[in-house]
C-alpha positions, 0 to 999 in steps of 0.5 A: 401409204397406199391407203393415204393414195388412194384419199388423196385421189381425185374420185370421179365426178357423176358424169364421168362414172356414168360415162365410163359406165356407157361405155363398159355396157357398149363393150359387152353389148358388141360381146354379146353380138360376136357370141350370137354370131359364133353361135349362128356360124357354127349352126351353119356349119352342123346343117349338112351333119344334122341330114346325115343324123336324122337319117339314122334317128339321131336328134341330138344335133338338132337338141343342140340347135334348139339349144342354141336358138333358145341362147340366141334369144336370150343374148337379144334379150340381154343386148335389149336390157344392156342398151335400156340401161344405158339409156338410163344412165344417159338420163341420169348424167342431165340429172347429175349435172344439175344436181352434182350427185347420182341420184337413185335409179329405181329403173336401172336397179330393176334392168340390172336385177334381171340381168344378173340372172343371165348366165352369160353376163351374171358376174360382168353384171355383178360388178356393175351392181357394187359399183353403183351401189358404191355411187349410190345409183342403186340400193344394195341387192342381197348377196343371197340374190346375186349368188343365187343368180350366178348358180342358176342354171337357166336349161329349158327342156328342149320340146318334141315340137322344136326339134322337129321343127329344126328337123323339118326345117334342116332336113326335110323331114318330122322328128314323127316320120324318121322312126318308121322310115328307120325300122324299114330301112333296118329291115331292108339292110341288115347290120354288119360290121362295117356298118358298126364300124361307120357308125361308130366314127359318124358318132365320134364326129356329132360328138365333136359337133355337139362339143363345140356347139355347145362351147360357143353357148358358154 
């Protein structure tokens, strides 16, 4: 029965799935800005913590904002693609209005193939592509390509030169100064116990800092 519903329903004309397309490509183009946006806000927020940090040599705060301004980057990247392919598709609607069908878009096919290998769209993108292959708008991408993009973990090493460009920027200092201002503070000051103790509660802050910086990357 449910198979006989679903012959008898209408199937949408071209320009509606392509404006239902433009539409969906809208909606996660404004997702990827409010991600952009949690990423820079809580950036703000680790600034003060990243001085305290760097004080006692500690650049894992400042990893983690390169971190995140390489992700910030991408997203753009991913927000530039997004509105290319709707472009596209908008060009696509004066064609299939003249013709009656999609015709394939060699364009569109080569956006979508590289925005399956962004993490943080893979599977929104992968829906799109079996939906235009369906139209007939791409051609069908081996499965091996899309598994593969969706695995892929796209972690670059994060350089000396950026994190203590984070650090001189933050903090005021190089990432090549801090060492040597460390050793002299050390010897100036010896360890105790209460100084463990605050360490140990300054760690479980960064901890926490890094948690949730690295949460809105995700």
């Amino acid at each position: 029965m449910e198979k006989m519903k679903s012959l008898l329903k209408p199937k949408p004309n071209p320009q509606q799935l392509l404006k239902d397309w433009q539409r969906r490509l809208r909606n996660e183009g404004r997702n990827v800005d409010r991600q952009i946006r949690d990423i820079q806000r809580e950036e703000k927020n680790v600034h003060k913590s990243i001085k305290e940090a760097a004080k006692r040599n500690d650049m894992s705060l400042a990893k983690e904002i390169v971190r995140s301004r390489k992700t910030v980057e991408r997203l753009n990247e991913n927000k530039a693609q997004l509105n290319s392919v709707s472009m596209h598709l908008g060009e696509s609607v004066a064609v299939a209005r003249t013709i009656g069908h999609l015709s394939k878009s060699a364009e569109v096919m080569k956006i979508v193939n590289n925005l399956l290998k962004a993490p943080e769209i893979a599977v929104t993108m992968q829906q799109f592509s079996k939906e235009m292959t369906k139209a007939g708008l791409i051609e069908e991408m081996m499965n091996d390509a899309m598994d593969d993009a969706l695995d892929a973990e796209d972690i670059e090493e994060e350089t000396e030169e950026e994190i203590e460009k984070v650090l001189t920027a933050i903090a005021g200092e190089t990432a090549a100064q801090l060492p040597e201002a460390i050793r002299k503070h050390k010897l100036k000051q010896p360890s105790t116990s209460e100084d463990a103790a605050e360490n140990a509660d300054d760690e479980e802050e960064l901890e926490e800092m890094r948690a949730r910086l690295a949460s809105v990357r995700s």
